[in-house]
VMD Tcl script that draws the C-alpha trace (Angstrom):
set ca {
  {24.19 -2.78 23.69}
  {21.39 -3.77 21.10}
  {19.56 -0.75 21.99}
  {22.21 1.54 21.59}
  {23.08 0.58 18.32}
  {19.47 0.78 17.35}
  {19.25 4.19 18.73}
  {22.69 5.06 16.73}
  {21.77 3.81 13.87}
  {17.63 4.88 14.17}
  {19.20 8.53 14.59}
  {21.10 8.72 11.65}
  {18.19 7.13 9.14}
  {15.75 10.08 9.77}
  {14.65 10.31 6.24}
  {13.72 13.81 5.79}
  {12.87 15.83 8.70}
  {1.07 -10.36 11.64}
  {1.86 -12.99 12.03}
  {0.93 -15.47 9.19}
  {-2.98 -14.65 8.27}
  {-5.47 -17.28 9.78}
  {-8.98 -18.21 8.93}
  {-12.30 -17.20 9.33}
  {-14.92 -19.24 9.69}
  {-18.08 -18.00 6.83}
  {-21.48 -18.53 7.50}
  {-24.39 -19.62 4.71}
  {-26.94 -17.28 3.79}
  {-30.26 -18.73 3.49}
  {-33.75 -17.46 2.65}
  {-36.46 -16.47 4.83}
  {-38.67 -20.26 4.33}
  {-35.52 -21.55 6.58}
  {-35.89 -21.46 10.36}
  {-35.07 -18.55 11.80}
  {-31.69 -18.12 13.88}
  {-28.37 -19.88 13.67}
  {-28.35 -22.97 12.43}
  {-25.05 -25.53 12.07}
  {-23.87 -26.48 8.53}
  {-20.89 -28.45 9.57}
  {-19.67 -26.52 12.05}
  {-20.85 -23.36 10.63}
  {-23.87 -21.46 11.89}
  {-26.65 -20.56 9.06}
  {-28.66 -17.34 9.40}
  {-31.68 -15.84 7.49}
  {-31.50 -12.54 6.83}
  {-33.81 -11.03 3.89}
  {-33.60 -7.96 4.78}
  {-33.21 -7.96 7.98}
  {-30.63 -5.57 9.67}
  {-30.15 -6.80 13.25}
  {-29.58 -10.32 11.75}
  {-26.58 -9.23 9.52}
  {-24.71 -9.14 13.35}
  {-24.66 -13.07 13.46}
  {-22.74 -12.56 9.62}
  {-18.67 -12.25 9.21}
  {-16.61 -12.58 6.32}
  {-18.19 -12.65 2.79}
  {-21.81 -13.75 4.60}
  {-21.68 -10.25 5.73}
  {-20.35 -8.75 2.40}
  {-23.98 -10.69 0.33}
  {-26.08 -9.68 3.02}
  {-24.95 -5.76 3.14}
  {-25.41 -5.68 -0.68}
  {-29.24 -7.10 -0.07}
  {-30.04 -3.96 2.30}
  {-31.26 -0.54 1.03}
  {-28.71 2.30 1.45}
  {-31.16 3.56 4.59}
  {-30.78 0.20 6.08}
  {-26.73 -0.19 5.29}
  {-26.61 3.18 6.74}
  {-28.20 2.01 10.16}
  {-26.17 -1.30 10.13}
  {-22.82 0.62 9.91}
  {-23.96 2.91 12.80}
  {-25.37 0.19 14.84}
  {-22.39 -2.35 14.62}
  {-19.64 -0.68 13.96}
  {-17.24 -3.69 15.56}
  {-18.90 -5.67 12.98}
  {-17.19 -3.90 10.29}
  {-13.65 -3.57 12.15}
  {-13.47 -7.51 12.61}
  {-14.35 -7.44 8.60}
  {-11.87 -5.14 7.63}
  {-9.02 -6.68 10.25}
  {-9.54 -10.01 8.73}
  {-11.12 -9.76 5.39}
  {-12.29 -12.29 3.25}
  {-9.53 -13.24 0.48}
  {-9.54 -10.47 -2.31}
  {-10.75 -13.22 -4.92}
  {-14.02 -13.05 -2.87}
  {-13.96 -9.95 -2.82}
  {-13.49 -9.24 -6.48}
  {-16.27 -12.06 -7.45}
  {-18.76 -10.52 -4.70}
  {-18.01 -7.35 -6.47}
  {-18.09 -8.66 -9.82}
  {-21.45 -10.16 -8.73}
  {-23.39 -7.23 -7.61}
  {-25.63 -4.91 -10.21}
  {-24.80 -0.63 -10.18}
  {-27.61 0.13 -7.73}
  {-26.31 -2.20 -5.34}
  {-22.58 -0.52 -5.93}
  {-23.74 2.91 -5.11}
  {-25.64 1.84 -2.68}
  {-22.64 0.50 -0.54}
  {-20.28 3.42 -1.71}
  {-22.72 6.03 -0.34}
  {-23.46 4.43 2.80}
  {-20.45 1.86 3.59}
  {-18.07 3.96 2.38}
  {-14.93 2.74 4.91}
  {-16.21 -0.53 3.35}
  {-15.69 -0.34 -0.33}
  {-12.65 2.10 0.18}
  {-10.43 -0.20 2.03}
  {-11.50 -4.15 0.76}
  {-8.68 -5.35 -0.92}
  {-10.60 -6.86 -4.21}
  {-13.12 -4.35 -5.18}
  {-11.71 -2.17 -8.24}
  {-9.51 1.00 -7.52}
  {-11.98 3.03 -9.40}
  {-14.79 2.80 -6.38}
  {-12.44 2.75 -3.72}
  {-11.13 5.69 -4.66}
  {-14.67 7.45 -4.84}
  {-15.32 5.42 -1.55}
  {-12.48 7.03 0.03}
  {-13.49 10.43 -1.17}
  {-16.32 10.17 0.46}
  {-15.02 8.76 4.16}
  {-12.76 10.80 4.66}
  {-15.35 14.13 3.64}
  {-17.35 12.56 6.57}
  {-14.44 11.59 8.73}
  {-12.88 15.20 8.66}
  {-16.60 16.42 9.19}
  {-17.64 14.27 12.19}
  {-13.76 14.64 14.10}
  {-14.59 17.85 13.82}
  {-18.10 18.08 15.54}
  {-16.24 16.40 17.89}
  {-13.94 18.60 18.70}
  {-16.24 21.08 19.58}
  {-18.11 19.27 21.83}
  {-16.91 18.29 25.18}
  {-14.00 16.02 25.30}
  {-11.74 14.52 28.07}
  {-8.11 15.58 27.48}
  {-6.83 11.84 26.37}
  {-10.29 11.93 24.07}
  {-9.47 15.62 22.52}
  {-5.41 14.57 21.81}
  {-6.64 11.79 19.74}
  {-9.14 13.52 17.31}
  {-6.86 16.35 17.28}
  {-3.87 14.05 15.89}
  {-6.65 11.87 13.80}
  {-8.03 15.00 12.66}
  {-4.62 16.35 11.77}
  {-3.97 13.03 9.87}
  {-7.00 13.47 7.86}
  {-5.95 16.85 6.74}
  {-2.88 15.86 5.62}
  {-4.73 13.44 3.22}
  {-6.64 15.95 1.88}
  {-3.66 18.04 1.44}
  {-1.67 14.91 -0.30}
  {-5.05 14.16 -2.55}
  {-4.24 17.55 -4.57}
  {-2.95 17.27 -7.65}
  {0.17 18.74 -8.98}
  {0.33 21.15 -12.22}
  {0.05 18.53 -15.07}
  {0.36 15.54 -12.83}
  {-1.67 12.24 -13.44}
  {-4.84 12.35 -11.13}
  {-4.41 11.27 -7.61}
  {-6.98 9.03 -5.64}
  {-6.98 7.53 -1.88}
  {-7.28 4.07 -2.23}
  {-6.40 2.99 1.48}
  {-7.45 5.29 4.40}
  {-7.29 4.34 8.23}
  {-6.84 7.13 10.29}
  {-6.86 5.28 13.88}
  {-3.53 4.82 15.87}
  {-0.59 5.96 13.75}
  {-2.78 6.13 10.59}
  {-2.16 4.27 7.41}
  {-3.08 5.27 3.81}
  {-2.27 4.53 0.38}
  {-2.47 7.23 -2.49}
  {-2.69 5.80 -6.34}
  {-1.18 8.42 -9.14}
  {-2.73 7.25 -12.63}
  {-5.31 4.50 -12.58}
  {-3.83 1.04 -11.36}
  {-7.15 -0.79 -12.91}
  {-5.97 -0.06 -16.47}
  {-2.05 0.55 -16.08}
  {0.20 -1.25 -17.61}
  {3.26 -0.74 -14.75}
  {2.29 -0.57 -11.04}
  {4.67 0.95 -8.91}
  {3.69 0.85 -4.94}
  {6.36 2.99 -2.90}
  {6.83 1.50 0.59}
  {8.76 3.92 3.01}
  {10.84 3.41 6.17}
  {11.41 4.89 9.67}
  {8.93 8.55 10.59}
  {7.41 8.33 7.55}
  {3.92 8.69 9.25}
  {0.58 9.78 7.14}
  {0.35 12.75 9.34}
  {4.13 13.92 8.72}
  {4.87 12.26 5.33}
  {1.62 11.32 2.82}
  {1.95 14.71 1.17}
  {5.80 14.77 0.41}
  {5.84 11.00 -0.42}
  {2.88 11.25 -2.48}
  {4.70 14.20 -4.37}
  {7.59 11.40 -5.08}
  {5.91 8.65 -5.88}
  {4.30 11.76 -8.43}
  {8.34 12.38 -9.64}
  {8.72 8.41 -10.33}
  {5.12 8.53 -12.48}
  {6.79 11.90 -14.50}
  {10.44 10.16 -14.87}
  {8.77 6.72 -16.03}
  {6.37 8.77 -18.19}
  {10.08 10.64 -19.61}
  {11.26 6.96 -20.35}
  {8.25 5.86 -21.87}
  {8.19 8.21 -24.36}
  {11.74 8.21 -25.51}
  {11.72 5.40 -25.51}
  {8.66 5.35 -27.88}
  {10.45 7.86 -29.77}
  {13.56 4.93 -30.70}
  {10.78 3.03 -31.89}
  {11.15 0.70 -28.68}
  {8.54 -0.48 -25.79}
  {5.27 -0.79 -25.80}
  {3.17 2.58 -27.36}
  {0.75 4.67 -25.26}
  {1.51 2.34 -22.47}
  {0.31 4.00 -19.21}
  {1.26 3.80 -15.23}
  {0.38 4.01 -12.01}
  {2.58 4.65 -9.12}
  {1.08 4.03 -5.22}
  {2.47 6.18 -2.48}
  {2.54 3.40 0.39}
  {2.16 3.83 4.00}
  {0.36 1.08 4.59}
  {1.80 0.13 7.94}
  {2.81 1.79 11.23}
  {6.08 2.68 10.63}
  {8.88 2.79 13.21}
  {9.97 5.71 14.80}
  {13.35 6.37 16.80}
  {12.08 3.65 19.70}
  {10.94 0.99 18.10}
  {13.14 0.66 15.08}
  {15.26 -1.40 16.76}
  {12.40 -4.37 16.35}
  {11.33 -6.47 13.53}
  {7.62 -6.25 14.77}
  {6.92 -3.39 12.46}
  {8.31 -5.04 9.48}
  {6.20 -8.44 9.93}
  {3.16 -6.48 10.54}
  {3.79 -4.15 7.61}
  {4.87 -7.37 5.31}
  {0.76 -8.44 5.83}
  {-0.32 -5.04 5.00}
  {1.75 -5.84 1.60}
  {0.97 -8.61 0.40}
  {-3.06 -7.93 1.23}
  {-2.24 -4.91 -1.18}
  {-0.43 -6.99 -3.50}
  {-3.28 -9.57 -3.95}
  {-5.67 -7.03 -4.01}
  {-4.66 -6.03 -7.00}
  {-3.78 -9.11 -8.64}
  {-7.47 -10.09 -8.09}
  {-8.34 -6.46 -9.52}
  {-6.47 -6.91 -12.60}
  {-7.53 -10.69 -13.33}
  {-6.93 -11.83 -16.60}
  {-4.91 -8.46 -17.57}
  {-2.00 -8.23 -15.16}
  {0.30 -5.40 -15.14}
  {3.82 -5.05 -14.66}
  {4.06 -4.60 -10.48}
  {7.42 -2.62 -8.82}
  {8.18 -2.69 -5.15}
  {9.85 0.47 -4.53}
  {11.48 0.18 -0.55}
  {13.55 2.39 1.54}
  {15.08 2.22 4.66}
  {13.01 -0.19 7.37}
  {10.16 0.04 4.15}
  {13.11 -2.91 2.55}
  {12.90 -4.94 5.41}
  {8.90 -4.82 5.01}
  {9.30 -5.79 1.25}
  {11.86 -8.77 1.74}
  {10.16 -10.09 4.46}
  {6.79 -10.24 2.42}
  {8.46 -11.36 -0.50}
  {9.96 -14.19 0.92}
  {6.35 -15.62 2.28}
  {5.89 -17.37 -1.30}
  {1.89 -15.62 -1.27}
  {2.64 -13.57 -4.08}
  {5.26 -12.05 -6.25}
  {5.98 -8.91 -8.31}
  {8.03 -8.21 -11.20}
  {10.68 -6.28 -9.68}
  {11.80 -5.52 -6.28}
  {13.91 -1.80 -5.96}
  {15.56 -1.44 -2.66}
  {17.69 1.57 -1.29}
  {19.14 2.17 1.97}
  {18.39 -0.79 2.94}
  {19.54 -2.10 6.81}
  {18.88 -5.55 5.33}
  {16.46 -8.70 6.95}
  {16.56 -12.22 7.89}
  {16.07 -12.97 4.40}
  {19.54 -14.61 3.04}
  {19.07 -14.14 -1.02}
  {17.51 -12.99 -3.80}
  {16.55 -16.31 -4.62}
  {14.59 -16.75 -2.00}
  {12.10 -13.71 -3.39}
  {9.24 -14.13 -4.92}
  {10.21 -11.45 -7.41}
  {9.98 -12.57 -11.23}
  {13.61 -13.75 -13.12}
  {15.16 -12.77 -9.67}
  {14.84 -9.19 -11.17}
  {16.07 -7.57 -7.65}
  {18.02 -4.46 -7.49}
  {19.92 -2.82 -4.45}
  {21.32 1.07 -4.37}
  {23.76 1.82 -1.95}
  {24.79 5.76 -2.26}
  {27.67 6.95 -0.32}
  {27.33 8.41 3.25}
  {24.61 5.70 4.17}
  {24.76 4.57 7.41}
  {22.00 1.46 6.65}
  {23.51 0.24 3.84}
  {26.18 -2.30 4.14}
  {25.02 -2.46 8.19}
  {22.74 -5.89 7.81}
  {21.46 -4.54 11.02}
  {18.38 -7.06 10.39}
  {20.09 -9.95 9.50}
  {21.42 -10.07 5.38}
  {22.70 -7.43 3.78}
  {21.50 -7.17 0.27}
  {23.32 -5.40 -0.94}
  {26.26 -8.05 -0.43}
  {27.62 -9.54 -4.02}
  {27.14 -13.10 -2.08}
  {23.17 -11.92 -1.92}
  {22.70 -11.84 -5.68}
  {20.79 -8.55 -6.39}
  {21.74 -6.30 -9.29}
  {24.07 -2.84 -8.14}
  {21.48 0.20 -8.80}
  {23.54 2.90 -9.97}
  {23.12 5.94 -7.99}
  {26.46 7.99 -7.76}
  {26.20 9.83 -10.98}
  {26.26 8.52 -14.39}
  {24.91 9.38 -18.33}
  {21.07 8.48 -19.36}
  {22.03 5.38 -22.02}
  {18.94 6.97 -24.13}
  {19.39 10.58 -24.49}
  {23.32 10.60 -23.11}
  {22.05 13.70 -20.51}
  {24.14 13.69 -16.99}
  {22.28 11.90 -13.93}
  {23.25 13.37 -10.43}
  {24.76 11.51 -7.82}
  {22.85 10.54 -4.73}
  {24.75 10.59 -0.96}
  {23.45 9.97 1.87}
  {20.33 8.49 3.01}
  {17.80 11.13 1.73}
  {18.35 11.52 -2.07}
  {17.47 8.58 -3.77}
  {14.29 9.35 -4.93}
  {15.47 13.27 -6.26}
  {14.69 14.44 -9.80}
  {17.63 14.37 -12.13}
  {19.52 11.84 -9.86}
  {21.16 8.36 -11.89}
  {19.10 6.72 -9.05}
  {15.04 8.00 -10.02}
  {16.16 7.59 -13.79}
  {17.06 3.75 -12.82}
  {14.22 3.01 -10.56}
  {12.08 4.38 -13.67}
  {13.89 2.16 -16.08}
  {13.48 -0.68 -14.07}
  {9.40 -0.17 -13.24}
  {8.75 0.33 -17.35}
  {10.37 -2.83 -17.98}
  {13.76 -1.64 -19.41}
  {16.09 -2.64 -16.71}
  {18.63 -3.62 -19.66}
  {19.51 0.09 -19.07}
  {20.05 0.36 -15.93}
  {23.52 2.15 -15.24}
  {25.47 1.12 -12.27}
  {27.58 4.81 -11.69}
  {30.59 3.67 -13.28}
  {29.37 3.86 -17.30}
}
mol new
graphics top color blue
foreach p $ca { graphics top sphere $p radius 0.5 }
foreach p [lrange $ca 0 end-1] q [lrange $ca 1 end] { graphics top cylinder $p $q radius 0.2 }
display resetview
């Protein structure tokens, strides 16, 4: 019976077309006079490695991170190739992103490059280390990952072997493709790349180092990177332009904060569900870590000058929000949710999600909204979000018509009473928000 509704309701959401963390042990790093080998320190082993490559496999956590940035790019190089598991288990279970940011913070510009040109994967996907370098990081891995999938290819492969660098290879590709940036558009940069399995990636538009309002855009059901990144990285590009409208005419009354800039984040972060497994919370818990990693990487980032952070969620991507929100690890300044099919989580109050500043459209036509299929619905008046307008209303600034929004495709179109809200709401002006009936 479960499964059939899941089915039901998984076949009408087509949209367009873990665990609690635990910790690792660190080791010491100690200088060559020390015996050689490991050595307890408590319970934890201590290793010499001044320079020495084959040591650095005895390392995890941010012991590994000091001892890479000690190595010449020739000898990071030959690490990466030569213990490639080592970096895996780093980048499964990384150290917290305030490490990261201070072992970042710590190291000198030759040292930098030196990691970026040969650790690339590294630096691109360490929640900690400044957008700026993960983005050329990025650049740079997935130049070599496109390059080597390919060699592969054209070598001999066994048929299970040549499916999965053909669908990692058409993954890539569709990065590139996404990485393009549109006709006056801010400039685009891949902060998050991981092409194994399903793929995950994360796209920034504008520069979330410097912005003043962060926007990450977390999607639901077959919104894979190899079917999706390029036409959800085009609308997390219409948010940026409609928050960019606001910001300025807003400017223009003399209101908000001048030359303010933005950055919106086009998500996939997580394997997302497709018609079989939507059914399932798994997804959503597994995708909820993804978030919040993201979410304290760049809190750590932005330090002592923290911008104003939106969680834009649709579909199953709402049930991936709440449940991450709820974990009390970190918090955001406003929480946007549409289409949502709802989560265990019972309230708004129970969201870490500044002044309880929670909003919920439901357009007409849904099918997910109003279900609760995952437990609360939030867009219930007992739940105690705000009603996002989204069935057509007048801009409260410039008095210009805003389109209505049905089903469960359009919330995100240009024009539509629902993008104009969402934009309101991520620049800090929520007091406008319409609800359809002004």
């Amino acid at each position: 019976m479960l499964l059939g509704a899941a089915i039901l309701l998984a076949s009408s959401l087509v949209f367009n077309g873990a665990s609690e963390a635990f910790q690792v042990h660190e080791y010491a790093v100690v200088s060559s006079d020390t015996d050689l080998g490991l050595q307890p320190l408590g319970l934890e082993p201590v290793v010499s490695i001044d320079g020495d490559v084959n040591s650095l496999r005895f390392l995890r956590g941010s012991s590994l991170l000091a001892g890479l940035a000690r190595l010449s790019v020739a000898d990071i190089s030959s690490f990466v190739l030569d213990f490639p598991e080592q970096l895996d288990s780093l980048l499964a279970v990384p150290p917290a992103a305030t490490e990261v940011t201070g072992w970042w913070t710590s190291l000198g510009g030759t040292e930098r490059s030196s990691l970026i040109a040969a650790a690339p994967r590294l630096v691109g996907n360490l929640e900690g280390i400044p957008f700026r370098e993960r983005g050329r990081a990025n650049a740079r891995y997935l130049n070599e990952s496109i390059t080597e999938t390919q060699q592969r290819l054209a070598g001999t492969l066994s048929d299970d072997d040549r499916t999965s660098a053909t669908h990692e290879l058409a993954v890539l590709d569709q990065v590139r493709t996404a990485l393009r940036q549109a006709d006056a558009g801010p400039r685009r940069s891949l902060i998050l790349l991981d092409s194994t399995g399903g793929g995950r990636a994360a796209i920034a538009l504008g520069n979330p180092d410097t912005a003043d309002y962060v926007g990450f855009l977390v999607p639901g059901m077959n919104y894979t990177v190899e079917a999706e990144i390029v036409h959800w990285t085009d609308t997390a590009n219409d948010l940026y332009m409609e928050q960019e409208k606001v910001l300025a005419e807003r400017a223009g009354q003399g209101a908000g904060q001048a030359n303010a800039s933005i950055a919106t984040v086009a998500w996939i972060g997580y394997e997302v569900p497709d018609l079989f497994s939507v059914g399932g919370l798994d997804k959503a818990i597994v995708g909820a870590d993804f978030l919040e990693k993201s979410s304290l990487g760049i809190r750590s980032d932005r330090g002592g000058h923290q911008p104003f952070i939106s969680v834009y969620a649709h579909s199953y991507g709402s049930t991936v929000a709440l449940t991450a929100l709820a974990r009390g690890s970190f918090d955001v300044d406003a929480l946007v949710l549409v289409g949502s099919p709802g989560s265990q989580i019972q309230s708004a109050a129970s969201l870490h999600v500044t002044g309880e500043n929670v909003w919920v459209g439901k357009a007409d036509w849904d099918p997910a909204v109003n279900s609760a299929f995952f437990g609360s619905d939030p867009g219930a008046e007992s739940y105690g979000a705000h009603p996002l307008g989204v069935r057509g209303s007048t801009d409260r600034i410039t008095g210009a018509s805003l389109t209505a929004s049905l089903g469960h495709n359009a919330y995100f179109e240009p024009g539509s009473e629902s993008l104009h809200n969402m934009a309101l709401i991520g620049t800090d002006n929520a007091d406008l928000v319409t609800n359809g009936s002004e």
